[in-house]
C-alpha positions in Angstrom: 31.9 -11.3 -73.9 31.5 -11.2 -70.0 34.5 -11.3 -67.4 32.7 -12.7 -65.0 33.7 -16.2 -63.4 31.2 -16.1 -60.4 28.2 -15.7 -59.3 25.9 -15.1 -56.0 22.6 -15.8 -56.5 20.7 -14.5 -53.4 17.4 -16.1 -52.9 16.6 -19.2 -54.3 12.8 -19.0 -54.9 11.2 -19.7 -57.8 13.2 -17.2 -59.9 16.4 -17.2 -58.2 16.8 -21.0 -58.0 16.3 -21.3 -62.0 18.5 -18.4 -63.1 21.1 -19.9 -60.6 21.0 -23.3 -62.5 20.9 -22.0 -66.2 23.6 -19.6 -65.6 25.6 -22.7 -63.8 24.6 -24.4 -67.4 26.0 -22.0 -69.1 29.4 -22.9 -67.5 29.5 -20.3 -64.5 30.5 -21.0 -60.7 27.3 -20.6 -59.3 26.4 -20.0 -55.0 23.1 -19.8 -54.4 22.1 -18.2 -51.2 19.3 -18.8 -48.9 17.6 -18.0 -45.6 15.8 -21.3 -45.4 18.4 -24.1 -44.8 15.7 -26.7 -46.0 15.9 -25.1 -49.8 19.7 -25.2 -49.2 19.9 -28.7 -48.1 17.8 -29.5 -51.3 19.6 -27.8 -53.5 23.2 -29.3 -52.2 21.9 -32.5 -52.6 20.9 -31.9 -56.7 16.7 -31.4 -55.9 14.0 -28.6 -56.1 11.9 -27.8 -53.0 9.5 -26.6 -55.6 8.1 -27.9 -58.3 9.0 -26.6 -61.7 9.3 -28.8 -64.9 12.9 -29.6 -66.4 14.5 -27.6 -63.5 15.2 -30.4 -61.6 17.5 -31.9 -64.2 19.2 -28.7 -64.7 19.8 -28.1 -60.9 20.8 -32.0 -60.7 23.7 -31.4 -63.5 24.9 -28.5 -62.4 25.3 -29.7 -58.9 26.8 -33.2 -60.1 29.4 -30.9 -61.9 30.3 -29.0 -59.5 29.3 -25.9 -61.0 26.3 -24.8 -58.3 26.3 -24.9 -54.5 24.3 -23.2 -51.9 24.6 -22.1 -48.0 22.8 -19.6 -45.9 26.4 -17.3 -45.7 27.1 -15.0 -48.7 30.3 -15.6 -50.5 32.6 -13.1 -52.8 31.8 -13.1 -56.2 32.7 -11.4 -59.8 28.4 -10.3 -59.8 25.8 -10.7 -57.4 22.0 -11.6 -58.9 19.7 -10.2 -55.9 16.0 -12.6 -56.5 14.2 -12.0 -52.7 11.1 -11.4 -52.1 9.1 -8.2 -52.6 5.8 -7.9 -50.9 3.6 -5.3 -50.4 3.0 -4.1 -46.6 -0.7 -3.9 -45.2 -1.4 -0.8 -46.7 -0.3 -2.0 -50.0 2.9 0.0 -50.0 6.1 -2.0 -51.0 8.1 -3.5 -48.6 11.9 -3.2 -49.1 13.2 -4.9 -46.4 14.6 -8.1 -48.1 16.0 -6.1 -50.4 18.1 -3.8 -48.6 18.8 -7.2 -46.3 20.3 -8.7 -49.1 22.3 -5.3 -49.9 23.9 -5.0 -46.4 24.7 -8.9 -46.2 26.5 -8.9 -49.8 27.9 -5.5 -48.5 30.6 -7.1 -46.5 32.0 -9.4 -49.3 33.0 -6.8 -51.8 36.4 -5.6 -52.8 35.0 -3.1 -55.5 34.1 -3.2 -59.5 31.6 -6.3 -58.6 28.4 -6.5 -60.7 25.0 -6.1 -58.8 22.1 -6.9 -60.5 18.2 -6.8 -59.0 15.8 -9.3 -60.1 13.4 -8.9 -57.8 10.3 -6.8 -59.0 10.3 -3.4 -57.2 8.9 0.1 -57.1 10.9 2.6 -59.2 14.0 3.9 -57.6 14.0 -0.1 -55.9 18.2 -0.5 -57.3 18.9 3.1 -56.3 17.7 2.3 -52.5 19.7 -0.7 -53.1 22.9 1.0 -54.2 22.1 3.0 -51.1 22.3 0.6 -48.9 25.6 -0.8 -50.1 27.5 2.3 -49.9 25.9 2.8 -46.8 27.9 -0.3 -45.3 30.8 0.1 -47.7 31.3 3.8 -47.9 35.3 3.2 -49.2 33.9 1.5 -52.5 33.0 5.1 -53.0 35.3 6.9 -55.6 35.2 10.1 -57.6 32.6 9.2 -60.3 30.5 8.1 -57.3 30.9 4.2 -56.5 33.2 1.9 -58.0 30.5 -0.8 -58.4 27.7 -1.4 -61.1 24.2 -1.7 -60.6 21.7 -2.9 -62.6 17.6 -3.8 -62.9 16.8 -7.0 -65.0 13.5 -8.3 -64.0 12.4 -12.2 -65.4 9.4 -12.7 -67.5 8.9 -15.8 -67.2 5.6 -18.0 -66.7 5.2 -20.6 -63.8 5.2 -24.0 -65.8 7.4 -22.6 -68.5 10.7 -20.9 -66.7 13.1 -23.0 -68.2 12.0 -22.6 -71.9 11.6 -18.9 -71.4 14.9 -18.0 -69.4 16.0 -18.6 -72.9 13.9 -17.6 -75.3 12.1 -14.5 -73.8 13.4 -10.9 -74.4 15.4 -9.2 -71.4 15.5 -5.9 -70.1 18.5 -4.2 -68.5 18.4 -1.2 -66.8 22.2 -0.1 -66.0 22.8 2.7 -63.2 25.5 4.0 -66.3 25.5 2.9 -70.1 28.3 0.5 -68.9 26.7 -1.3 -66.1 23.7 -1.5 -68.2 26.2 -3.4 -71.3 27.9 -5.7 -68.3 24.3 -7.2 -67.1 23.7 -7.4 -71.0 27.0 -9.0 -71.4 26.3 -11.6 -69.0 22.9 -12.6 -69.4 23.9 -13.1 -73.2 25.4 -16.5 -72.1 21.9 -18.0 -72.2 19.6 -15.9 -73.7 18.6 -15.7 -77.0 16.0 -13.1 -77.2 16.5 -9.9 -77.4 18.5 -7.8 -75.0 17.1 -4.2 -74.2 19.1 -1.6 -72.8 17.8 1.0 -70.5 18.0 2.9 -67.3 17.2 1.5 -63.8 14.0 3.6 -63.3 12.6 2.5 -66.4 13.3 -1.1 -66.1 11.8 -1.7 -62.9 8.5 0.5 -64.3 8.2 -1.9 -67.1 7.6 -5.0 -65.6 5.3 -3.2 -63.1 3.5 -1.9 -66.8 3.3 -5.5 -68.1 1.2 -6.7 -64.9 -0.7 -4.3 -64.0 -1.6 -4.0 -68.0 -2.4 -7.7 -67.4 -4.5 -7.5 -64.2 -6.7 -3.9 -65.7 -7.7 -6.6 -68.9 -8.5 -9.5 -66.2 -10.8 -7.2 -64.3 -12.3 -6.5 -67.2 -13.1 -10.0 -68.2 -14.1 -10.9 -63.7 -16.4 -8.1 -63.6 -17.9 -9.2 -67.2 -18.5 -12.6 -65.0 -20.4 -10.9 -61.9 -22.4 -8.8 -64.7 -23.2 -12.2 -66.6 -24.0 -14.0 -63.7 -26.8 -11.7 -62.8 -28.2 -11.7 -66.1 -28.1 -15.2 -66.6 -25.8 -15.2 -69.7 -23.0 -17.3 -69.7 -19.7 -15.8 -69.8 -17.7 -17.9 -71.5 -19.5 -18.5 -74.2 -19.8 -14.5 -74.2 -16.1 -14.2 -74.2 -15.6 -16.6 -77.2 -18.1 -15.0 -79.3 -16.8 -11.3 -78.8 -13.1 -12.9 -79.5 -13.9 -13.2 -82.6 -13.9 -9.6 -83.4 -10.2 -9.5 -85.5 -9.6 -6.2 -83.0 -10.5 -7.8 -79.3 -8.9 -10.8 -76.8 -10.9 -10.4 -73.7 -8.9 -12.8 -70.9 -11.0 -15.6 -68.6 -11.9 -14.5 -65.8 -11.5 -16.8 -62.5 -11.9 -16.7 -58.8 -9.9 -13.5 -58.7 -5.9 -13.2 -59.1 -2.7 -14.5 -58.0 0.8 -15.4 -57.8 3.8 -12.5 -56.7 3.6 -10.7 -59.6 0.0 -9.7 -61.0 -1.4 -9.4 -57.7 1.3 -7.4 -56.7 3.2 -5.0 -58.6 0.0 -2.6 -59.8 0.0 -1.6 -56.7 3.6 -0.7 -56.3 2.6 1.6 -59.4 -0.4 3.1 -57.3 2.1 3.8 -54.3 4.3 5.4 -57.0 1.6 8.1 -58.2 -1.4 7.8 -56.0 -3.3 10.2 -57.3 -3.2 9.0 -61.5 -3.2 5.6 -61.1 -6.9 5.3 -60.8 -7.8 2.8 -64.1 -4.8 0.5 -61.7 -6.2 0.6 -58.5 -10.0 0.3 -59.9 -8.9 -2.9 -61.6 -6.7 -4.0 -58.3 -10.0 -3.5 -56.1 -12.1 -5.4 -58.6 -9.4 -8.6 -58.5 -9.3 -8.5 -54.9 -13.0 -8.1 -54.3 -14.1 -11.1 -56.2 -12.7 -13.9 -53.6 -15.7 -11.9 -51.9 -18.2 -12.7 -54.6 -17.4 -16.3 -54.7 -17.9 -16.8 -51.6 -21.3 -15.1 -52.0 -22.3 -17.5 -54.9 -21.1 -20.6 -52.0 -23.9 -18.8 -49.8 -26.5 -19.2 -52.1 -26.1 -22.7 -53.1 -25.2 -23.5 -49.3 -28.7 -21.8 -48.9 -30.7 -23.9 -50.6 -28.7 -27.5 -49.5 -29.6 -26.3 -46.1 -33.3 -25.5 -47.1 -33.9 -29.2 -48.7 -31.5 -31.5 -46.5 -31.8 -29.4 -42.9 -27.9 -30.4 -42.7 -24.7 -28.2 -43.4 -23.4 -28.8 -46.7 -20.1 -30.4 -47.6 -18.3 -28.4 -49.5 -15.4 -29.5 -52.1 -12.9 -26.2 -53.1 -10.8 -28.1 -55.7 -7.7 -26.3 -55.9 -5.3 -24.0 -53.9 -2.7 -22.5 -56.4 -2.9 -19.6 -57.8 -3.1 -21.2 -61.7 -3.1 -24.5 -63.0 -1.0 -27.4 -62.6 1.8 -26.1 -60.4 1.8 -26.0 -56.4 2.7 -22.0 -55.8 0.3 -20.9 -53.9 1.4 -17.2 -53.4 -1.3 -14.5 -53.1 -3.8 -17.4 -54.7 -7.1 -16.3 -54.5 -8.0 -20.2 -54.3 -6.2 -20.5 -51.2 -7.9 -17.7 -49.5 -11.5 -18.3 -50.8 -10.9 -22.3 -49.1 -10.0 -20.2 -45.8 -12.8 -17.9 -45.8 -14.9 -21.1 -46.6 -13.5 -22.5 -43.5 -13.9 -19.3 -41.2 -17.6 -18.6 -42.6 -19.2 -22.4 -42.3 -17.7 -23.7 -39.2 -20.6 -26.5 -39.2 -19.4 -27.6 -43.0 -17.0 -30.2 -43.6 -14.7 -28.3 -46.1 -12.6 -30.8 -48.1 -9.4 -28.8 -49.8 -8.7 -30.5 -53.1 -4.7 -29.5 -53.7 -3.2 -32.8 -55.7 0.6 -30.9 -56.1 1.1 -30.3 -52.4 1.6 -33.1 -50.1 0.4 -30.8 -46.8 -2.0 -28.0 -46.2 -0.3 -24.4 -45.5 -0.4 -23.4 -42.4 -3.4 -20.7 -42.4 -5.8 -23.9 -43.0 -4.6 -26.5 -40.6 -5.4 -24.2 -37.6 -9.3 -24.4 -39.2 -10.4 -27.6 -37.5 -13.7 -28.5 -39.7 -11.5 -28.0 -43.3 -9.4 -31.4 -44.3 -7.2 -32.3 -46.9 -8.7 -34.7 -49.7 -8.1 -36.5 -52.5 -10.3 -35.1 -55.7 -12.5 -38.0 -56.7 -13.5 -38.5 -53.1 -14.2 -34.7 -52.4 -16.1 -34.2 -55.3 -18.4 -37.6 -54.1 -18.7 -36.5 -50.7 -19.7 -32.8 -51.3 -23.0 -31.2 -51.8 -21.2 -28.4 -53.3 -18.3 -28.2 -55.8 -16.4 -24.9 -55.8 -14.0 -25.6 -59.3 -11.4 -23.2 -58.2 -8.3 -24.0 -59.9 -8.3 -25.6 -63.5 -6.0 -28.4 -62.6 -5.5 -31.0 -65.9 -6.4 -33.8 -63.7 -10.1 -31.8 -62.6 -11.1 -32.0 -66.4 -12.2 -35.4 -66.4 -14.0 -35.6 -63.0 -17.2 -33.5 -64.2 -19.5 -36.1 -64.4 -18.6 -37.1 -60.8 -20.5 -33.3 -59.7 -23.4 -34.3 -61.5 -26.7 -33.4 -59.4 -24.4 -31.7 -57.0 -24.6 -27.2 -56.6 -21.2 -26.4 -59.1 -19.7 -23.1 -58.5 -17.4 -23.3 -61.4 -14.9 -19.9 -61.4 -12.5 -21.1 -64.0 -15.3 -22.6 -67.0 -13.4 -26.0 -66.8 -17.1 -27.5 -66.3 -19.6 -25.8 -68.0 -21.7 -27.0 -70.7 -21.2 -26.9 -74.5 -23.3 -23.8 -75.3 -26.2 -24.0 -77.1 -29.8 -22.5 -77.8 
């Protein structure tokens, strides 16, 4: 049974919004915090500036009751839930900046035995930099056993699409800085959750959600370079995939246009920054995810090619899809996003029609392109000579027979035919 009244939810993204509404559910004073007063002004006013099914009802009820506010300021608080972002720097090591922000800004509101608890997926040692940081600005919360606060590590699991339902459902890991800040964090999230409740250290914690992507990302690159072999030898992978599934002992993935979204295409390399030197099955299957944007774009280039050899015009190309997996609009390290830019950048005399049916504006690195243009599907698709199927939007399914005749370069299968001999 937790003491805890209150809660600060710093960062209200697509992890720290929900967790902020379903502990608010749960019957907590909620306070979400924000740098961007636009999510803050949605929030305050019961809405999501993002979209995620069935949070939107839960933000709108908790608001309604009182229960969940936000502002750009920091309040006191019984715990503190840190959910910022945690990107990696150019040369792929983790940046720690938002974090430790976050640290010094909570810093200031403490009065000593609060609850600290990183969400945010980090490098090991992540929530001892961040204890670091506190005591640094609070050095009087330190006592003789070291600090008079708790810390803890309880990274989310959840899928984009599904947060809601697994918040819930999915099993929880706590890593405590002591065996009781480790049962507090336990104690707390058990208002909600209903899986399984793991107790371990900090270290460990943050290293297993780092080993559940990057054991993810190794099996996609297996399947993405089984597509670059295929396609050279005129096999078609899918239908390859689906036959070797049926082996009781293998589940090869899909492969697609390469990989996205914070957390895949992120955390292995926090692992390789971690241990350089072993991590070479990681960084081999990082390299082969990032490298096939590249090969896409090479598969564009032939088809463009050929348009150009029978028409004498610059194709019109159609990339149908920006986010980084189906039938959501984040577009975070999507690979679809930066394949439409390189499409952009690499056939200035195209018209490049960006199909993206759950944003209602183009990011900013493809409005500065001036021959790329926002369109609606079934009028890309008509237009273009060439159909890049980038994304496996629901809505894409049904608007196959629209490419027929047209140069497909299909990275998801969505489109391709029933196999046969």
């Amino acid at each position: 049974m937790t003491n805890i009244s209150s809660i600060a939810v710093v960062g209200l993204g697509y992890i720290g919004l929900p967790t902020a509404a379903i502990f608010a559910e749960s019957g907590l004073r909620v306070h979400g915090v924000d740098v961007s007063q636009k999510t803050v002004d949605a929030v305050n006013h019961g809405t999501v500036p993002f979209v995620e099914p069935e949070l939107g009802d839960y933000v709108e009820r908790a608001v309604a009751a009182g229960r969940l506010t936000a502002s750009v300021e920091t309040p006191a608080a019984d715990a503190y839930i840190v959910a910022v972002p945690t990107p990696f720097r150019q040369d792929k090591s983790p940046d720690l900046s938002y974090i430790e922000a976050a640290g010094r800004t909570l810093a200031a509101q403490l009065r000593g035995s609060e609850l600290i608890i990183l969400e945010s997926t980090s490098p090991p040692g992540a929530t001892e930099r961040l204890a670091e940081v506190v005591y640094g600005v609070r050095p009087d919360l330190m006592d003789e056993d070291g600090g008079s606060l708790d810390f803890a590590h309880c990274p989310e699991r959840v899928l984009p699409g599904k947060v809601m339902a697994e918040l819930v459902t999915n099993d929880r890991i706590v890593g405590g800085s002591s065996r009781g800040a480790a049962e507090r964090a336990r104690d707390l999230y058990l208002l909600f959750c209903r899986g399984d409740i793991l107790l371990t250290n900090t270290r460990t914690a943050e290293m297993a959600k780092l080993v559940e992507n990057a054991f993810r990302d190794v099996n996609i690159a297996f399947a993405n370079e089984l597509s670059m072999i295929c396609a050279g030898l005129d096999i078609d992978v899918w239908e390859l995939i689906d036959l070797a599934n049926h082996h009781p002992r293998v589940n090869i993935l899909q492969p697609g246009p390469g990989v996205g979204g914070h957390c895949i295409a992120v955390d292995p390399w926090f692992i390789v920054d971690a241990a350089p030197e072993a991590a070479r099955l990681i960084r081999s299957a990082r390299e082969i995810n990032d490298a096939k944007p590249g090969w896409v774009i090479q598969q564009v280039k032939a088809a463009a090619y050929d348009v150009l050899q029978s028409s004498g015009e610059p194709p019109v190309i159609a990339a149908l899809g920006l986010a980084f997996k189906p039938n959501i609009d984040d577009l975070r390290e999507s690979p679809a996003l930066d394949i439409t830019r390189q499409l952009g950048e690499q056939f200035p005399d195209s018209r490049i029609l960006a199909v993206e049916p759950h944003v209602d504006t183009l990011p900013a690195g493809l409005t500065s392109l001036p021959n790329l243009e926002k369109a609606a599907a079934r009028e890309a698709i008509e237009a273009a000579d060439i159909v890049v199927l980038l994304v496996d939007h629901a809505p894409f399914a049904e608007l196959k027979e629209l490419a027929a005749g047209k140069h497909v370069v299909d990275t998801r299968g969505q489109w391709r035919q029933t196999p046969g001999i």
